[in-house]
SEPA-720418 format. One record per residue (C-alpha): residue number from 0; residue in one letter; x, y, z. Coordinates in nm, 3 decimals, m for minus. Layout:
BEGIN
[NUM,'a',[X,Y,Z]]
...
***
This chain:
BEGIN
[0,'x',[1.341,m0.111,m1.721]]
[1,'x',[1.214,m0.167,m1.384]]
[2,'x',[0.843,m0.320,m1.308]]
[3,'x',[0.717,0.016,m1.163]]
[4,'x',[0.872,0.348,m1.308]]
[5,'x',[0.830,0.709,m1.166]]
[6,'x',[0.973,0.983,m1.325]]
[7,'x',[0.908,1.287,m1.257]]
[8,'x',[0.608,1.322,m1.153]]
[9,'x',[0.429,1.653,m0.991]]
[10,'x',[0.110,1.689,m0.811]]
[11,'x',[m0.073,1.982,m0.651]]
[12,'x',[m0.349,2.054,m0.463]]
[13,'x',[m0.452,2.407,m0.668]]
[14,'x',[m0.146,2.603,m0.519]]
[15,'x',[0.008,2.390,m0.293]]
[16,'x',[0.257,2.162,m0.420]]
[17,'x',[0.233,1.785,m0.289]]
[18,'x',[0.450,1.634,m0.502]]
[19,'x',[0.788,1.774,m0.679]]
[20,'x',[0.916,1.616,m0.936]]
[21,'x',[0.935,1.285,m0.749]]
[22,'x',[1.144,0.986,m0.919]]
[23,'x',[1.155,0.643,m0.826]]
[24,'x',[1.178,0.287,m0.918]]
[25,'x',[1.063,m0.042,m0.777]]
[26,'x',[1.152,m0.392,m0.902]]
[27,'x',[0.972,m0.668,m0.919]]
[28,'x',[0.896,m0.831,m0.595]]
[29,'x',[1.016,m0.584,m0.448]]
[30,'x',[0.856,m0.438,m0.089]]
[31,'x',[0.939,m0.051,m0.106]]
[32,'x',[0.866,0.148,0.196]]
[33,'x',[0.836,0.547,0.231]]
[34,'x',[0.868,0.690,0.537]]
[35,'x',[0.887,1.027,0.621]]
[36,'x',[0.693,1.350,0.788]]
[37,'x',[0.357,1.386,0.735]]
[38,'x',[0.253,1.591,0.442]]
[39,'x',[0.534,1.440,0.300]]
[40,'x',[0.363,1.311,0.001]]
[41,'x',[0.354,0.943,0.095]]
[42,'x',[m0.018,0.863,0.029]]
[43,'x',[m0.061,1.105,m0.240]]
[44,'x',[0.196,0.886,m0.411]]
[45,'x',[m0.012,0.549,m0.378]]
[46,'x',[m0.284,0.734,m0.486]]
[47,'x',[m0.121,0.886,m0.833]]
[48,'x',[0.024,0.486,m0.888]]
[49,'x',[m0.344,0.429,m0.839]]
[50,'x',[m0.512,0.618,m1.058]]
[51,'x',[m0.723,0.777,m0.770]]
[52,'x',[m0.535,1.106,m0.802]]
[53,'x',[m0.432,1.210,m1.146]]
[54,'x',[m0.063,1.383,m1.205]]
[55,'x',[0.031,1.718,m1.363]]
[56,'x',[0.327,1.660,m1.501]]
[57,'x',[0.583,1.321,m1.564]]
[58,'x',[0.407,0.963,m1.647]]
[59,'x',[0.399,0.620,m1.441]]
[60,'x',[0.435,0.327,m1.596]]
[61,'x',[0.416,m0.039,m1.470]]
[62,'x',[0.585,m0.336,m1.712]]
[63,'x',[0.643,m0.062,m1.967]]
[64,'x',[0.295,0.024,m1.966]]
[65,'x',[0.181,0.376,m1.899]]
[66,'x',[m0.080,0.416,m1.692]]
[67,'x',[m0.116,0.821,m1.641]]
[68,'x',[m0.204,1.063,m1.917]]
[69,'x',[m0.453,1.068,m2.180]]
[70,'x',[m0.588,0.747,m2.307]]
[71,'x',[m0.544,0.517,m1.989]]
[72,'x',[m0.804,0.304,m1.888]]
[73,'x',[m0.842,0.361,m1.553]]
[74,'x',[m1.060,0.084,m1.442]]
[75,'x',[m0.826,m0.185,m1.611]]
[76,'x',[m0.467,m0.020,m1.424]]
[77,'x',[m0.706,m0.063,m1.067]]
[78,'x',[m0.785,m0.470,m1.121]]
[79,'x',[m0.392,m0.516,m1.145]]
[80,'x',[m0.235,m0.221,m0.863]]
[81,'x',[m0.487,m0.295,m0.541]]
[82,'x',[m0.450,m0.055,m0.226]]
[83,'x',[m0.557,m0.086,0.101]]
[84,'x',[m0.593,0.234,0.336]]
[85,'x',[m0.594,0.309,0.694]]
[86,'x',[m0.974,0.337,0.711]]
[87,'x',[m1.106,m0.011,0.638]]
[88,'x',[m1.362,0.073,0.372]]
[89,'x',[m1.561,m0.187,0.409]]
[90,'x',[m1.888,m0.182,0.323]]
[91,'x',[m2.090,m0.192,0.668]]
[92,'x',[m2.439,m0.417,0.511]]
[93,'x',[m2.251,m0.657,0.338]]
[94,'x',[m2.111,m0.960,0.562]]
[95,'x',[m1.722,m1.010,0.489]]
[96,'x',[m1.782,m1.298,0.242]]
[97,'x',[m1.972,m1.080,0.025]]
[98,'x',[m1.745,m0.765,0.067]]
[99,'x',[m1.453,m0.958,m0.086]]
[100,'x',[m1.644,m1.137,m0.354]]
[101,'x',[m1.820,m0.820,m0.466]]
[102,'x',[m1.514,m0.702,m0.696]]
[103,'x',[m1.476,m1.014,m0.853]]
[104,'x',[m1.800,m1.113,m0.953]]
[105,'x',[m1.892,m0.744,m1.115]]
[106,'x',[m1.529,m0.687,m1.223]]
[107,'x',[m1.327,m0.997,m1.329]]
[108,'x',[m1.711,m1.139,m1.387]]
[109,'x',[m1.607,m1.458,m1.187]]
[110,'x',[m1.876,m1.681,m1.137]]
[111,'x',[m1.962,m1.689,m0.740]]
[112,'x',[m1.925,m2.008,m0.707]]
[113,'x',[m1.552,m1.938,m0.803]]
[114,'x',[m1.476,m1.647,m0.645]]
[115,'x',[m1.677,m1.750,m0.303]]
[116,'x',[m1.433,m2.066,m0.323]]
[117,'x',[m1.136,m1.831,m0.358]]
[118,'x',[m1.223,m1.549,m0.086]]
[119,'x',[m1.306,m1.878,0.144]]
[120,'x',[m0.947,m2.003,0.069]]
[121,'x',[m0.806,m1.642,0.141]]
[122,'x',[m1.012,m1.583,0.471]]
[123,'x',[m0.885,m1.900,0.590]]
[124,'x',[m0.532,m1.851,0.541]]
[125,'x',[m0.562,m1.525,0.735]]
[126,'x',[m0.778,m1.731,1.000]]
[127,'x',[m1.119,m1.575,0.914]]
[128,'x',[m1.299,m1.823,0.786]]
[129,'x',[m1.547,m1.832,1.076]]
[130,'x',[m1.641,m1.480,1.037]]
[131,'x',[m1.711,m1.494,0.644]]
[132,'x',[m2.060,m1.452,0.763]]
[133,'x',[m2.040,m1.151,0.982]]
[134,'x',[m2.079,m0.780,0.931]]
[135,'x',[m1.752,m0.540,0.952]]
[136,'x',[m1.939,m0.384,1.273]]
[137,'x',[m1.919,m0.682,1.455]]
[138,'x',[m1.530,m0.701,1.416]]
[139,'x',[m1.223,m0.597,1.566]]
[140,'x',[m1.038,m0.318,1.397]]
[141,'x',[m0.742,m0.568,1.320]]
[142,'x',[m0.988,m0.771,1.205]]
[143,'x',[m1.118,m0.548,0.939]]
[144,'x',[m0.806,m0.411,0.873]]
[145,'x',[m0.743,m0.790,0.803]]
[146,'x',[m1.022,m0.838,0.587]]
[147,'x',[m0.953,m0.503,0.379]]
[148,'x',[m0.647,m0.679,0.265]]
[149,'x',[m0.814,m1.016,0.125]]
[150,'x',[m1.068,m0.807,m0.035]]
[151,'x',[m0.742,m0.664,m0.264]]
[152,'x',[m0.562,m0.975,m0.241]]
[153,'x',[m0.901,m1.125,m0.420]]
[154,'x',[m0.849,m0.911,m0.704]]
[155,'x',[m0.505,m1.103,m0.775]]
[156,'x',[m0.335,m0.771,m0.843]]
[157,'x',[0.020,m0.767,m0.954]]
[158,'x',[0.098,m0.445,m0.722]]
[159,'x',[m0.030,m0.400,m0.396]]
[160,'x',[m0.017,m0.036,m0.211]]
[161,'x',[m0.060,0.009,0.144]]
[162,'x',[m0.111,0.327,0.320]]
[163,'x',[m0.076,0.375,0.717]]
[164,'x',[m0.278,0.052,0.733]]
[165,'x',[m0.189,0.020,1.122]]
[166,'x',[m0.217,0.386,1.173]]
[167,'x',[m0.604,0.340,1.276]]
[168,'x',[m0.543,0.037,1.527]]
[169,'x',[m0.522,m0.014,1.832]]
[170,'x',[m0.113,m0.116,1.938]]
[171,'x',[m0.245,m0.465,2.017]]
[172,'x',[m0.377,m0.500,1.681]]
[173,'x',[m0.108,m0.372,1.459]]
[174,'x',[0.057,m0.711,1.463]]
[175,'x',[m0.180,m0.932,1.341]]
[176,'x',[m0.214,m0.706,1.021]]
[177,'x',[0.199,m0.664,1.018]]
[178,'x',[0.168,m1.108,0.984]]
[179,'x',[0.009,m1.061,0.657]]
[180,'x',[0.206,m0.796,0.497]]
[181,'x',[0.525,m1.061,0.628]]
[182,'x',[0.385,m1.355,0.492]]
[183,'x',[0.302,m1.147,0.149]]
[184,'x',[0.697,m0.995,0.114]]
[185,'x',[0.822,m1.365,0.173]]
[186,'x',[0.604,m1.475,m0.099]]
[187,'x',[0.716,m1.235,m0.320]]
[188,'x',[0.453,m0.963,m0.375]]
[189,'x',[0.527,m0.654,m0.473]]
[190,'x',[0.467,m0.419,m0.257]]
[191,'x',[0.503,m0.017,m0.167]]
[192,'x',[0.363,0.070,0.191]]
[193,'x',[0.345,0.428,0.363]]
[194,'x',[0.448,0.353,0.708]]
[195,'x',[0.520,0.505,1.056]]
[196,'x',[0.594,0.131,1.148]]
[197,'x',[0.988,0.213,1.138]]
[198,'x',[1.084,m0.098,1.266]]
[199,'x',[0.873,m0.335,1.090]]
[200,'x',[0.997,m0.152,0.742]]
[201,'x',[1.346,m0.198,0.848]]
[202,'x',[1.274,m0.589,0.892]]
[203,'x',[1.055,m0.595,0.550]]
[204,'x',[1.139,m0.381,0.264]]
[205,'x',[1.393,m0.464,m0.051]]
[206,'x',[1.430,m0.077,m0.027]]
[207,'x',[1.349,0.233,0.170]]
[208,'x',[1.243,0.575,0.068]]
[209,'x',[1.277,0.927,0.276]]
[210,'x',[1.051,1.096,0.165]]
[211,'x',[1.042,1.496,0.207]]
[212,'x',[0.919,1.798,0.056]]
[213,'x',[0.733,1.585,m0.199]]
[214,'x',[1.046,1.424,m0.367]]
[215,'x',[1.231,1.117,m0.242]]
[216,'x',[1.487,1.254,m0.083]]
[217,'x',[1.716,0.994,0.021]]
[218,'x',[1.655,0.596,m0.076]]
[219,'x',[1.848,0.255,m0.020]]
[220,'x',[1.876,m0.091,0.148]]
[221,'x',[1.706,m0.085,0.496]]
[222,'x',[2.037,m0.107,0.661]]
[223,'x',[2.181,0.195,0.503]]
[224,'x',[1.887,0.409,0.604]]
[225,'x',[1.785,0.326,0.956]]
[226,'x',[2.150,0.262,1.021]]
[227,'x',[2.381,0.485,0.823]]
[228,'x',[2.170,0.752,0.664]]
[229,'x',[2.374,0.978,0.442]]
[230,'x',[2.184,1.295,0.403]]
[231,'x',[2.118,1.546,0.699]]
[232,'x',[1.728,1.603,0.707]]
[233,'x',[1.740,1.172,0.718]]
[234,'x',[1.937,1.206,1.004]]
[235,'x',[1.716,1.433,1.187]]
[236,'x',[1.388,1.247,1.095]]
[237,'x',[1.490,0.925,1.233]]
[238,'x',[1.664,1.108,1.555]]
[239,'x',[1.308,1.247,1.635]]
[240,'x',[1.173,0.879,1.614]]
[241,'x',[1.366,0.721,1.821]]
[242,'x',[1.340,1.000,2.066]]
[243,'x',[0.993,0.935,2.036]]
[244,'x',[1.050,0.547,2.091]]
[245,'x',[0.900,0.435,1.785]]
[246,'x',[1.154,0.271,1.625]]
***
């Protein structure tokens, strides 16, 4: 069985169909991008894994574990799968020291001392350190975006999800957040990311997804996708981005 298991799975929003019977797997440090058109179902998916969105019909399960349905405790499945989004979410009156301690002190119940010593560790290997005592207004958007990521790193999650983190920055920004996600896939984090960044999935991912109409339509090694795509509605998606210079 793989780590991360999909099958099935259907979501709507009260008539309108998101997701359609969508199947998918992803091993174990593994980076799996989806790409795809908007409305595509791409963050609805990270959000189902999640356990922000519940599912109507299939199950999810992660190291044989099922975490949709009846009977799942919700609260446990979010300290192991952390997500990041494309609006930072930080919280604007705490200073960035405190917004990435906050989960571990009331969640894992870490002592501060601990978990200060660990978010201090984690700022300074993305080269924050100097603004652990500065508010998120008072940053760059690459810098939050930055910060957003230790704050789920902190959490020592076994799965991370990422969705359109880059889609909020500025271009000049997008690469100092596109570093971290690097240095996390050569570590050997699992990883699924929603991305527009067609060239930076091509360099990072294990696998690729296409998705469309709410169901993976097309998947395999970055190489067969962005270069040899098999299926016709692939073809046409990645024609209009590189019309569109973006990849």
């Amino acid at each position: 069985m793989s780590f991360i298991e999909i099958r099935d799975i259907s979501k709507s929003y009260g008539d309108v169909p998101v997701i359609n019977g969508l199947s998918m797997s992803v091993e174990q440090h593994q980076v799996v991008s989806l790409i795809g058109p908007s409305g595509s179902g791409k963050s609805t998916l990270l959000r189902c894994i999640n356990g922000l969105e519940p599912i109507h019909s299939g199950e999810i399960l992660v190291h044989g574990d099922r975490i949709t349905g009846p009977g799942v405790d919700v609260d446990a499945l979010r300290r192991q799968i952390g997500i990041v989004f494309q609006g930072y979410n930080l919280f604007p009156h705490m200073t960035v020291l405190e917004n990435v301690t906050l989960a571990p002190i009331q969640v894992l119940k870490q002592p501060r001392e601990a978990a200060e010593e660990r978010a201090m560790t984690l700022l300074k290997r993305i080269g924050l350190a100097h603004k652990a005592k500065e508010y998120p207004d008072r940053m760059s958007g690459g810098q939050q975006q930055r910060v957003a990521i230790v704050r789920a790193l902190a959490m020592d999650p076994m799965v991370l999800l990422l969705d359109e983190i880059t889609s909020a920055l500025d271009p000049e920004l997008v690469s100092e957040v596109l570093n971290i996600v690097r240095d996390l896939a050569q570590e050997g984090m699992t990883m699924l990311l929603a991305t527009h960044e067609m060239g930076f999935a091509r360099e990072v991912s294990s696998k690729v997804c296409f998705l469309c109409d709410g169901s993976v339509y097309e998947e395999g090694p970055p190489e067969q996708i962005f270069g040899d795509p098999q299926r016709e509605r692939t073809r046409g998606f990645l024609r209009s981005i590189r019309e569109a210079k973006r990849i």
